[in-house]
MDTraj code that builds the backbone (N, CA, C; nanometers):
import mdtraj as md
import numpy as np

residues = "UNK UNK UNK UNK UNK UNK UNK UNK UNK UNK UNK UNK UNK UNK UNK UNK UNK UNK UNK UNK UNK UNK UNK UNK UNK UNK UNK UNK UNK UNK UNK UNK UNK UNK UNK UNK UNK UNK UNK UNK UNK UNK UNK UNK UNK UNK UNK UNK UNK UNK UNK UNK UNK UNK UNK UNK UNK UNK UNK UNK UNK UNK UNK UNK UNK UNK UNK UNK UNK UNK UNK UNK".split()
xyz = np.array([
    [-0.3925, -1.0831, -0.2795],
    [-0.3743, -0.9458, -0.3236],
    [-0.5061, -0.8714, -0.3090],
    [-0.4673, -0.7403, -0.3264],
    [-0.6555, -0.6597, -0.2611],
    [-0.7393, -0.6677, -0.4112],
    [-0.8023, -0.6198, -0.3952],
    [-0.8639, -0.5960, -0.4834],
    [-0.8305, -0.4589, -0.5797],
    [-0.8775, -0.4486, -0.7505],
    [-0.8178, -0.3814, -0.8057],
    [-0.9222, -0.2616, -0.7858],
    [-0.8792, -0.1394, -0.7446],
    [-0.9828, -0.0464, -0.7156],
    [-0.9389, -0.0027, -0.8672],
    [-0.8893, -0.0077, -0.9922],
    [-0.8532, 0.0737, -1.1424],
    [-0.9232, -0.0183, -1.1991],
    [-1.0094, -0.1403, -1.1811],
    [-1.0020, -0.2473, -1.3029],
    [-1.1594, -0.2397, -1.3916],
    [-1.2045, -0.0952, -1.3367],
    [-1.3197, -0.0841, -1.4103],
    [-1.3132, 0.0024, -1.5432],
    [-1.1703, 0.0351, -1.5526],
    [-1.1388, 0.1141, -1.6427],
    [-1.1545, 0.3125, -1.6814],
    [-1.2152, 0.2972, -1.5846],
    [-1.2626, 0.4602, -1.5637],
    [-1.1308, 0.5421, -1.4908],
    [-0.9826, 0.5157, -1.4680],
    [-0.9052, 0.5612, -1.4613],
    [-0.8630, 0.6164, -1.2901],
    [-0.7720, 0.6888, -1.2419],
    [-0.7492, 0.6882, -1.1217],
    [-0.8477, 0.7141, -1.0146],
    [-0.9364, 0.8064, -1.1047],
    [-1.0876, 0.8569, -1.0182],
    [-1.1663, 0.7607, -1.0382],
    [-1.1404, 0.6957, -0.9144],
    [-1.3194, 0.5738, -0.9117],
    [-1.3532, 0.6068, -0.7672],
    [-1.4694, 0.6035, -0.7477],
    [-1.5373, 0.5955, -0.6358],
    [-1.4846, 0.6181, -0.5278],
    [-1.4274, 0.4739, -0.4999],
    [-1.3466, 0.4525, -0.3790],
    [-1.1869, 0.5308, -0.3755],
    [-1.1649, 0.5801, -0.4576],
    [-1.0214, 0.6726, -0.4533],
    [-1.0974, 0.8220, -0.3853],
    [-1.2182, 0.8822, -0.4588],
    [-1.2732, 0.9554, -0.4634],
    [-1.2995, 1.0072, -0.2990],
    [-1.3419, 0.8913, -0.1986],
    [-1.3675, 0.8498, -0.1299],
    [-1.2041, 0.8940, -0.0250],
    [-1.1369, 0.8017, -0.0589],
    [-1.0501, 0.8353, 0.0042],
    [-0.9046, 0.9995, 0.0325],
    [-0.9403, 1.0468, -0.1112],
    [-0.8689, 1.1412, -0.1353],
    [-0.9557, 1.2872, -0.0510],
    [-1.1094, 1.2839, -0.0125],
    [-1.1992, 1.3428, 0.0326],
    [-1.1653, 1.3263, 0.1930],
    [-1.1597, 1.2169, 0.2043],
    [-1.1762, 1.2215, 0.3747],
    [-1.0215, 1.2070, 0.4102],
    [-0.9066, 1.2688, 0.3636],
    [-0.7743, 1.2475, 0.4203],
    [-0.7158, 1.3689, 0.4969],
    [-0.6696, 1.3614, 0.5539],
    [-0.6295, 1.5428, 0.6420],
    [-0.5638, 1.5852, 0.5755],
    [-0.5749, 1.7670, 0.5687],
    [-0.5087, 1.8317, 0.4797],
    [-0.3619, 1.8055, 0.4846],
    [-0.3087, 1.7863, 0.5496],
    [-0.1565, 1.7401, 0.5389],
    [-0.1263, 1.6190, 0.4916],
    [-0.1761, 1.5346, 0.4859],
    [-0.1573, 1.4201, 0.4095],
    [-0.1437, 1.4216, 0.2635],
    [-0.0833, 1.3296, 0.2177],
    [-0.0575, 1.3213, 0.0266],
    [-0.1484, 1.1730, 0.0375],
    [-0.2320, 1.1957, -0.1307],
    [-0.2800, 1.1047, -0.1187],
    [-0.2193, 1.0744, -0.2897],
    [-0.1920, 0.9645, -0.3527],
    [-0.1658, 0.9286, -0.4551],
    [-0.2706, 0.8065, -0.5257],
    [-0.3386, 0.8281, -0.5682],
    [-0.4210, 0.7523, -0.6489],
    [-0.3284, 0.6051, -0.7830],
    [-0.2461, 0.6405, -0.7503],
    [-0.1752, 0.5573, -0.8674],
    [-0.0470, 0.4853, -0.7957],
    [-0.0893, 0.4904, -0.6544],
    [0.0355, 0.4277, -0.6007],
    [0.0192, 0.2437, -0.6329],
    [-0.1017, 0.2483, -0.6125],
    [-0.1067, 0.0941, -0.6318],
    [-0.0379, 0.0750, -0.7991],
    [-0.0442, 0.1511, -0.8986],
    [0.0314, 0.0956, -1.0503],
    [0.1804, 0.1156, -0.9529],
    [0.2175, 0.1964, -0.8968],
    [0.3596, 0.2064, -0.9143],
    [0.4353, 0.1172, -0.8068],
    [0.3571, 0.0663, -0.7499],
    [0.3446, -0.0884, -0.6076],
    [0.3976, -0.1714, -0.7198],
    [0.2845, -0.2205, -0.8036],
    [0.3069, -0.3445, -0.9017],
    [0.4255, -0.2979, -1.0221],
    [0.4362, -0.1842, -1.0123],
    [0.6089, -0.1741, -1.1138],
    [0.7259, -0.2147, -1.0343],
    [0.7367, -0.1697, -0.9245],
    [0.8426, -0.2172, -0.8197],
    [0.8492, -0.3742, -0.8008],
    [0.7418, -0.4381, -0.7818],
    [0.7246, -0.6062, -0.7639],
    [0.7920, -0.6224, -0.9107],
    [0.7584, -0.5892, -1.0137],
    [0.7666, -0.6600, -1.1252],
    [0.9174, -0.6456, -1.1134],
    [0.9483, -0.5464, -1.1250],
    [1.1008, -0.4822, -1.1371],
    [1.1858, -0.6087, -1.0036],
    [1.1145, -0.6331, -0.8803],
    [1.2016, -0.7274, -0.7970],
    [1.1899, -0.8717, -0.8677],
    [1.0642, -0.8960, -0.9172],
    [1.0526, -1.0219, -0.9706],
    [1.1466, -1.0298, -1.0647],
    [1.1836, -0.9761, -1.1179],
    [1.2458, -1.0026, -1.2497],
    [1.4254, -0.9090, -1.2288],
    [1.4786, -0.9294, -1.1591],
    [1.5682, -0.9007, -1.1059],
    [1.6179, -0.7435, -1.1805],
    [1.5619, -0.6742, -1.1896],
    [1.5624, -0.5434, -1.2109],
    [1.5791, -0.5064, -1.3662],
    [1.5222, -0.6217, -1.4153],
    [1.5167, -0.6422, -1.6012],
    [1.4065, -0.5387, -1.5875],
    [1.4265, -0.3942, -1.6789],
    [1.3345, -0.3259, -1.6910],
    [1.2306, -0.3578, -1.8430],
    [1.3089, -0.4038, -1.9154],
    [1.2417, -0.4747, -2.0371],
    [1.1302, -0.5680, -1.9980],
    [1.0884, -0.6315, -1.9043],
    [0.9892, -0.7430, -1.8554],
    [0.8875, -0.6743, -1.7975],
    [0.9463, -0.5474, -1.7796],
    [0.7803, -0.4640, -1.7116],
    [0.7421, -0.3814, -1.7472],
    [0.7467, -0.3389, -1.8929],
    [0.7236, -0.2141, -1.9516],
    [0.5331, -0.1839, -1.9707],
    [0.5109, -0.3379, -1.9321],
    [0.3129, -0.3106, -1.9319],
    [0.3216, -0.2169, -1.7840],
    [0.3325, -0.2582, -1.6757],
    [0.3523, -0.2202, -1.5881],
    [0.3550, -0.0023, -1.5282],
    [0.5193, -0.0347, -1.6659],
    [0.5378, 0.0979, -1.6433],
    [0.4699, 0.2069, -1.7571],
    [0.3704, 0.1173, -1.7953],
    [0.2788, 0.2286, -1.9115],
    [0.1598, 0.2364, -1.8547],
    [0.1163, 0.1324, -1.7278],
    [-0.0028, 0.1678, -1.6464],
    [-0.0179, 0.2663, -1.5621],
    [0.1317, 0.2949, -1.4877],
    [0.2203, 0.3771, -1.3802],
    [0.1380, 0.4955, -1.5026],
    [0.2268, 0.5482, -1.5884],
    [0.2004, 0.6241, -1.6563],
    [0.1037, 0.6895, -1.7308],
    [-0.0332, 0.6038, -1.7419],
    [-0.1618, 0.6087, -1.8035],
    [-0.2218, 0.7017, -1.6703],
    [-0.1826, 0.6190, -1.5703],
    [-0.2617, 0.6914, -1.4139],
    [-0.2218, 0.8100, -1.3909],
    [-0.1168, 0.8143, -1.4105],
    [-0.0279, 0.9693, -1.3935],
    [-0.1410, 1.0914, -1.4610],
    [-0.1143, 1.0330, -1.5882],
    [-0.1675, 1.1046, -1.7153],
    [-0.2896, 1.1743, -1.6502],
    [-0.3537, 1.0208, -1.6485],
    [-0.4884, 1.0678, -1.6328],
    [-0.5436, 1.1561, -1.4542],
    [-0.4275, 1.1149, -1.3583],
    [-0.5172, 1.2446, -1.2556],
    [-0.4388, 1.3434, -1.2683],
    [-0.3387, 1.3682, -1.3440],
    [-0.3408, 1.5280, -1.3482],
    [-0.3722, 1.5963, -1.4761],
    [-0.4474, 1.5423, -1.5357],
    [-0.5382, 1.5899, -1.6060],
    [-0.6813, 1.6512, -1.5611],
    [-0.6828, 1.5662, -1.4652],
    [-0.8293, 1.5462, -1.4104],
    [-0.8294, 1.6899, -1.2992],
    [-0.6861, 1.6618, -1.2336],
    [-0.6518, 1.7567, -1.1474],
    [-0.6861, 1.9198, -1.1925],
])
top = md.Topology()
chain = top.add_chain()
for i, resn in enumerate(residues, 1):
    res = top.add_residue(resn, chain, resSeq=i)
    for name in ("N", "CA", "C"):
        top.add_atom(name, md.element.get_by_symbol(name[0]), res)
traj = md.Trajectory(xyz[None], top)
């Protein structure tokens, strides 16, 4: 698995998002929180679509949200 570009705790804006959301062409979407909402979908297949088993998951999805359009 890659590495966690969120796991320093400083929220969707780290460096390397920073980085990437800067150098993307104006037509492009860039989502900073796709990687939480990657690992809600796995969890959700792992667990045969038991949404009760991934609710850490879907409060990380949601913390990231929070926090870049706030930031936004």
């Amino acid at each position: 698995m890659a590495s966690r570009s969120q796991g320093s705790g400083d929220g969707p804006w780290t460096e390397e998002t920073k980085q990437k959301f800067e150098s993307k062409s104006k037509s492009e979407f860039y989502d900073p929180c796709q990687e939480a909402a990657q690992r809600s979908y796995k969890c959700l297949y792992r667990n045969n679509g038991d949404k009760s088993m991934c609710g850490e998951y879907f409060q990380a999805y949601r913390d990231c949200k929070q926090a870049w359009v706030c930031f936004v």
